[in-house]
C-alpha positions as CSV (number, residue, x, y, z in Angstrom):
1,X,71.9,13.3,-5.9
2,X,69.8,10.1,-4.8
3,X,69.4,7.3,-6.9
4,X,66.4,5.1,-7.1
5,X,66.3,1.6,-8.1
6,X,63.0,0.3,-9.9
7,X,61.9,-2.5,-10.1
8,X,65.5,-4.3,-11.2
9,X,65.2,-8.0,-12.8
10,X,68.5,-9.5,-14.9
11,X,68.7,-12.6,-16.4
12,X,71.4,-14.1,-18.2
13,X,71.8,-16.8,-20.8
14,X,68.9,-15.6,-22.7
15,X,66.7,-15.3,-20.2
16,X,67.6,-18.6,-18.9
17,X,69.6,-17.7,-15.6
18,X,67.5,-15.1,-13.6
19,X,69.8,-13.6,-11.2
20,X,68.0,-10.3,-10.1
21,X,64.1,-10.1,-9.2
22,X,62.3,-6.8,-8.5
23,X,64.9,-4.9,-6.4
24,X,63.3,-1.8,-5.3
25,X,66.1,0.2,-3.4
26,X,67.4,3.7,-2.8
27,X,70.4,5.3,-1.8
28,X,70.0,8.9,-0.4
29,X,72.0,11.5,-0.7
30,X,75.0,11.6,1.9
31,X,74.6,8.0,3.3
32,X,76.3,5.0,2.6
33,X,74.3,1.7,1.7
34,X,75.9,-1.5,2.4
35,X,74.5,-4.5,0.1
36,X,75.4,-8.2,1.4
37,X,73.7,-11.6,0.3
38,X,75.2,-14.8,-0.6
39,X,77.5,-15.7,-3.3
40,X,76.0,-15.9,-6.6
41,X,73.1,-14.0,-5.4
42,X,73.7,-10.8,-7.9
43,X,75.5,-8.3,-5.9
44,X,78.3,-7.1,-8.2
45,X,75.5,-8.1,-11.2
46,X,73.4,-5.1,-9.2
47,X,76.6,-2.4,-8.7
48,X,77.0,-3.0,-12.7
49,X,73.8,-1.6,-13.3
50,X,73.6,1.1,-11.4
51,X,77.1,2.2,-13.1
52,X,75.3,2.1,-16.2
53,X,77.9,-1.1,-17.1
54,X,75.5,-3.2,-17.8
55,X,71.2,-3.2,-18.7
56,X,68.6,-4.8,-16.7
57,X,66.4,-6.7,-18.0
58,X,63.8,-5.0,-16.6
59,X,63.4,-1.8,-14.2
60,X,65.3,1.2,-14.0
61,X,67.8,3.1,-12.6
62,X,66.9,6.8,-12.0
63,X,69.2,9.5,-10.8
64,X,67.4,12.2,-8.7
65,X,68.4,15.8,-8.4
66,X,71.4,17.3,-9.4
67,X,75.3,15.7,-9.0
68,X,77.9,18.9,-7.5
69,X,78.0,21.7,-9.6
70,X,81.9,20.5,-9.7
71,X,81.3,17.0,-10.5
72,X,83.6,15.8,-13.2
73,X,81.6,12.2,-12.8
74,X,78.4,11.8,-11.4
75,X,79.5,7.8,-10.9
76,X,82.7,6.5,-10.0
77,X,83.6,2.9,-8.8
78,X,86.0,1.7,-6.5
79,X,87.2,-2.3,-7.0
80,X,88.6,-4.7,-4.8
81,X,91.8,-5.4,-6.7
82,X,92.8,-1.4,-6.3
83,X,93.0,-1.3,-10.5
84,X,95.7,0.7,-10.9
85,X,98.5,1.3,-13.4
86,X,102.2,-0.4,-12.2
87,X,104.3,2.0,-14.7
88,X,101.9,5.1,-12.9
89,X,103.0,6.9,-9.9
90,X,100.3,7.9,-7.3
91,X,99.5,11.2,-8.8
92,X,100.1,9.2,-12.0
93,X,97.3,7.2,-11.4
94,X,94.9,9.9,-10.0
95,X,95.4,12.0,-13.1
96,X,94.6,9.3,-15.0
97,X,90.9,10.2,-14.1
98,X,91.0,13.7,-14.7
99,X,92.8,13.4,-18.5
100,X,89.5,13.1,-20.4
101,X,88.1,16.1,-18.7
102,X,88.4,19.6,-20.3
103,X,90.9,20.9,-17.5
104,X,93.9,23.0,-17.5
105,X,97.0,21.6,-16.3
106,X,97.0,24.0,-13.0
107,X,93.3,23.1,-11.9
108,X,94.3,19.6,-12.1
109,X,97.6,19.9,-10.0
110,X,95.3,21.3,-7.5
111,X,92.6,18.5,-7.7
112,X,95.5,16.0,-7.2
113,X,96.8,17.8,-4.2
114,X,93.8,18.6,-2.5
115,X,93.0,14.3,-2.8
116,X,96.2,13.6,-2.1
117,X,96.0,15.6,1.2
118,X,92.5,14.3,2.2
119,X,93.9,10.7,2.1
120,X,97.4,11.2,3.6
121,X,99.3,10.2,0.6
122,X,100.6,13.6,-0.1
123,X,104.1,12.1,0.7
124,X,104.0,9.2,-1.4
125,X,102.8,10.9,-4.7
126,X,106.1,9.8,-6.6
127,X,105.8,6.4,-5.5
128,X,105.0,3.4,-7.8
129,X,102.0,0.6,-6.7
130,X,105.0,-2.0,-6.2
131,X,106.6,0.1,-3.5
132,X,102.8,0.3,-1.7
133,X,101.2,-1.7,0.5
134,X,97.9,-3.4,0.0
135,X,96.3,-0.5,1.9
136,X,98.0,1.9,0.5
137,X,97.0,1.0,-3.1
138,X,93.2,1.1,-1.9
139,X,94.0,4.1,-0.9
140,X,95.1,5.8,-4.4
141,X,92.2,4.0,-5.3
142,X,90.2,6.3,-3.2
143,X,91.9,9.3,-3.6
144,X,91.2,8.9,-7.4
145,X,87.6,8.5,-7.3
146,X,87.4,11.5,-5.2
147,X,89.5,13.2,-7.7
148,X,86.2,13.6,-9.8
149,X,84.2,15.0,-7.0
150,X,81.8,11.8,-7.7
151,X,78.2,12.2,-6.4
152,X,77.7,8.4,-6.1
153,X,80.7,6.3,-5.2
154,X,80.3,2.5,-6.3
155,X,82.3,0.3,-3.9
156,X,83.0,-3.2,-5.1
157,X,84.2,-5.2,-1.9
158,X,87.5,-2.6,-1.6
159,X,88.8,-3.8,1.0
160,X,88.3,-7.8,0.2
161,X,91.9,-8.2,-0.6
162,X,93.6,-6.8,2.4
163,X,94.3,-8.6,5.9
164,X,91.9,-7.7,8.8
165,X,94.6,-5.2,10.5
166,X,94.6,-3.2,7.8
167,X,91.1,-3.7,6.4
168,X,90.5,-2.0,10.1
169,X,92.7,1.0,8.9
170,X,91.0,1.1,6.2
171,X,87.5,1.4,7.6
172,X,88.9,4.1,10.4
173,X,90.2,6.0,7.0
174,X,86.8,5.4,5.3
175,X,85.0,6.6,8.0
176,X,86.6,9.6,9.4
177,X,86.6,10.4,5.6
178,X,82.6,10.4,5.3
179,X,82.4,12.5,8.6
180,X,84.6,15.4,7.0
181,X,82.8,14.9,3.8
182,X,79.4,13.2,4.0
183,X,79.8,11.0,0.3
184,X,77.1,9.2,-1.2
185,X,77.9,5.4,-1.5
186,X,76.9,2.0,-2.7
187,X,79.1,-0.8,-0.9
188,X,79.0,-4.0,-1.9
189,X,80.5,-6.5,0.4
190,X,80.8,-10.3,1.5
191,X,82.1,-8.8,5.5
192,X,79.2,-8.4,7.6
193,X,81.5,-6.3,10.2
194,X,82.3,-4.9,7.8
195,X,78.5,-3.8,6.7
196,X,77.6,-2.7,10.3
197,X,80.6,-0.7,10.4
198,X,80.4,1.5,7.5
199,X,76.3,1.4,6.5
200,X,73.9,3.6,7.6
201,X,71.8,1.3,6.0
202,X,72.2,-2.7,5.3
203,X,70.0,-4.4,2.1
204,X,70.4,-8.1,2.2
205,X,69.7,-10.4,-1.1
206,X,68.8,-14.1,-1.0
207,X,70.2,-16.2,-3.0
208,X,69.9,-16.6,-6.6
209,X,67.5,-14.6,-8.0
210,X,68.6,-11.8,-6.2
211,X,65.3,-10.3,-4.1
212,X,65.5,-7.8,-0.9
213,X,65.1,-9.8,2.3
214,X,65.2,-6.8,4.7
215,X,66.9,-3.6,5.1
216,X,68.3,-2.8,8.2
217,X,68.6,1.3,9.4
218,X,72.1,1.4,12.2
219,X,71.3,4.3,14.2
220,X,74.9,4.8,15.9
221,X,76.7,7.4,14.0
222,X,79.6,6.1,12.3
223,X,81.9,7.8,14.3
224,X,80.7,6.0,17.6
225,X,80.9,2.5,16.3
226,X,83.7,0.4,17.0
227,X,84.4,-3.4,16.5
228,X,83.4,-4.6,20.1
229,X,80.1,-2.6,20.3
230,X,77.2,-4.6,21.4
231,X,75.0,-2.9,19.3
232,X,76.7,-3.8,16.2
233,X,77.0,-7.4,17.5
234,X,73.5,-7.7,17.6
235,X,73.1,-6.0,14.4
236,X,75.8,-8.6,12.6
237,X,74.2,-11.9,14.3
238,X,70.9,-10.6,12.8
239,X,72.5,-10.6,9.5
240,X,74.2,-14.1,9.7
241,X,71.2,-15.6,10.9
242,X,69.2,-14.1,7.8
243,X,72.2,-15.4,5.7
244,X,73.1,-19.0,7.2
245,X,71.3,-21.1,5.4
246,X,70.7,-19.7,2.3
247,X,74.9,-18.9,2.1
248,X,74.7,-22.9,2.5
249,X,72.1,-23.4,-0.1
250,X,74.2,-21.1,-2.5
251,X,77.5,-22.4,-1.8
252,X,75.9,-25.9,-2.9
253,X,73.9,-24.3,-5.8
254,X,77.0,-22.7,-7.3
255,X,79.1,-26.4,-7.2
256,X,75.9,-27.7,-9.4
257,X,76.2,-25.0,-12.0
């Protein structure tokens, strides 16, 4: 399943705040789409809409084709502060997901195990979020969007909370993960590494109102990129220097609001 965005304006305070202009964007089937741009400049705002959280003000969203046959939820979102329940254990918290569905008890034992086992948690399915590390909770957070075979996965900065070791473990996880698996994702994130690590595509906003700048197409497949390639350098310094000033501009633009 693609989906198309068309033509996506948003304005808040009555009209009074536009924070989205024209955004004309699509995310293909069995690629991940990395979206960065300044604070303030709509980015979250954007992932909202597409989840169907919230209505543009103008535009539309359009899903094309068909989600998996299997697919319990054609959209599922990931968050940056993991979301899950403390008084849940790991398989706790991926059930959760699957307990509005019209399932039997054995099809969802197996769901859980088979997530469980392609995110290398199977041994920590009785544990609790306090025994977990940051990572690990991102993790479970993973494993239970997966848990409803999701043909669009909406990624809201996941791994903005975690130091850069393991945000690297993370990314390693995330990517070895697509190569097995080939999801469909919308990424929203502040890191540019962490763009031009894990997009097949980058779409960079301006500032406030949100508008497309330029989308950059990486051409080295996921599972040849690494941290010190020079390719990926260039690719990032392209990005900070589209981003520099405005990020200035918005940083003061936000302290005025």
């Amino acid at each position: 399943m693609e989906i198309r965005l068309k033509g996506i304006s948003h304005s808040y305070r009555d009209g009074g705040l536009k924070v989205l202009s024209d955004i004309n964007l699509s995310i293909r089937e069995g690629e991940i789409v990395c979206l960065i741009g300044p604070s303030g400049c709509g980015k979250s705002t954007l992932l909202r809409i597409i989840g169907g959280l919230e209505l543009p003000s103008a535009g539309a969203v359009l899903q094309v084709g068909d989600p998996p046959p299997t697919s319990l939820n054609p959209l599922t979102y990931i968050f940056q502060d993991f979301a899950l329940l403390p008084w849940r254990t790991v398989e706790g918290n991926i059930s959760l997901a699957l307990e509005d569905h019209p399932i039997g008890r054995k099809m969802r034992t197996e769901i859980i195990d088979g997530v469980l086992a392609r995110t290398n948690l199977t041994e920590f399915r009785k544990a609790y979020p306090r025994q977990l590390s940051g990572g690990m909770k991102q993790r479970v957070a993973i494993a239970r969007a997966l848990s409803v075979n999701p043909a669009v996965m909406l990624m809201d900065e996941p791994l903005s909370a975690l130091d850069s070791q393991i945000r690297e473990i993370l990314m390693a996880d995330l990517v070895e993960l697509w190569c097995r698996e080939n999801f469909t994702a919308f990424y929203v994130t502040h890191n540019l590494a962490e763009a031009v690590r894990l997009g097949h595509r980058v779409a960079v906003l301006s500032r406030r109102p949100g508008k497309i700048r330029e989308i950059i197409e990486i051409a080295t497949p996921l599972n040849q990129r690494s941290a010190d390639s020079p390719e990926l350098g260039r690719h990032q310094q392209h990005l900070w220097e589209l981003l520099r000033d405005e990020a200035r501009a918005a940083d003061l633009e936000l302290a005025n609001v």
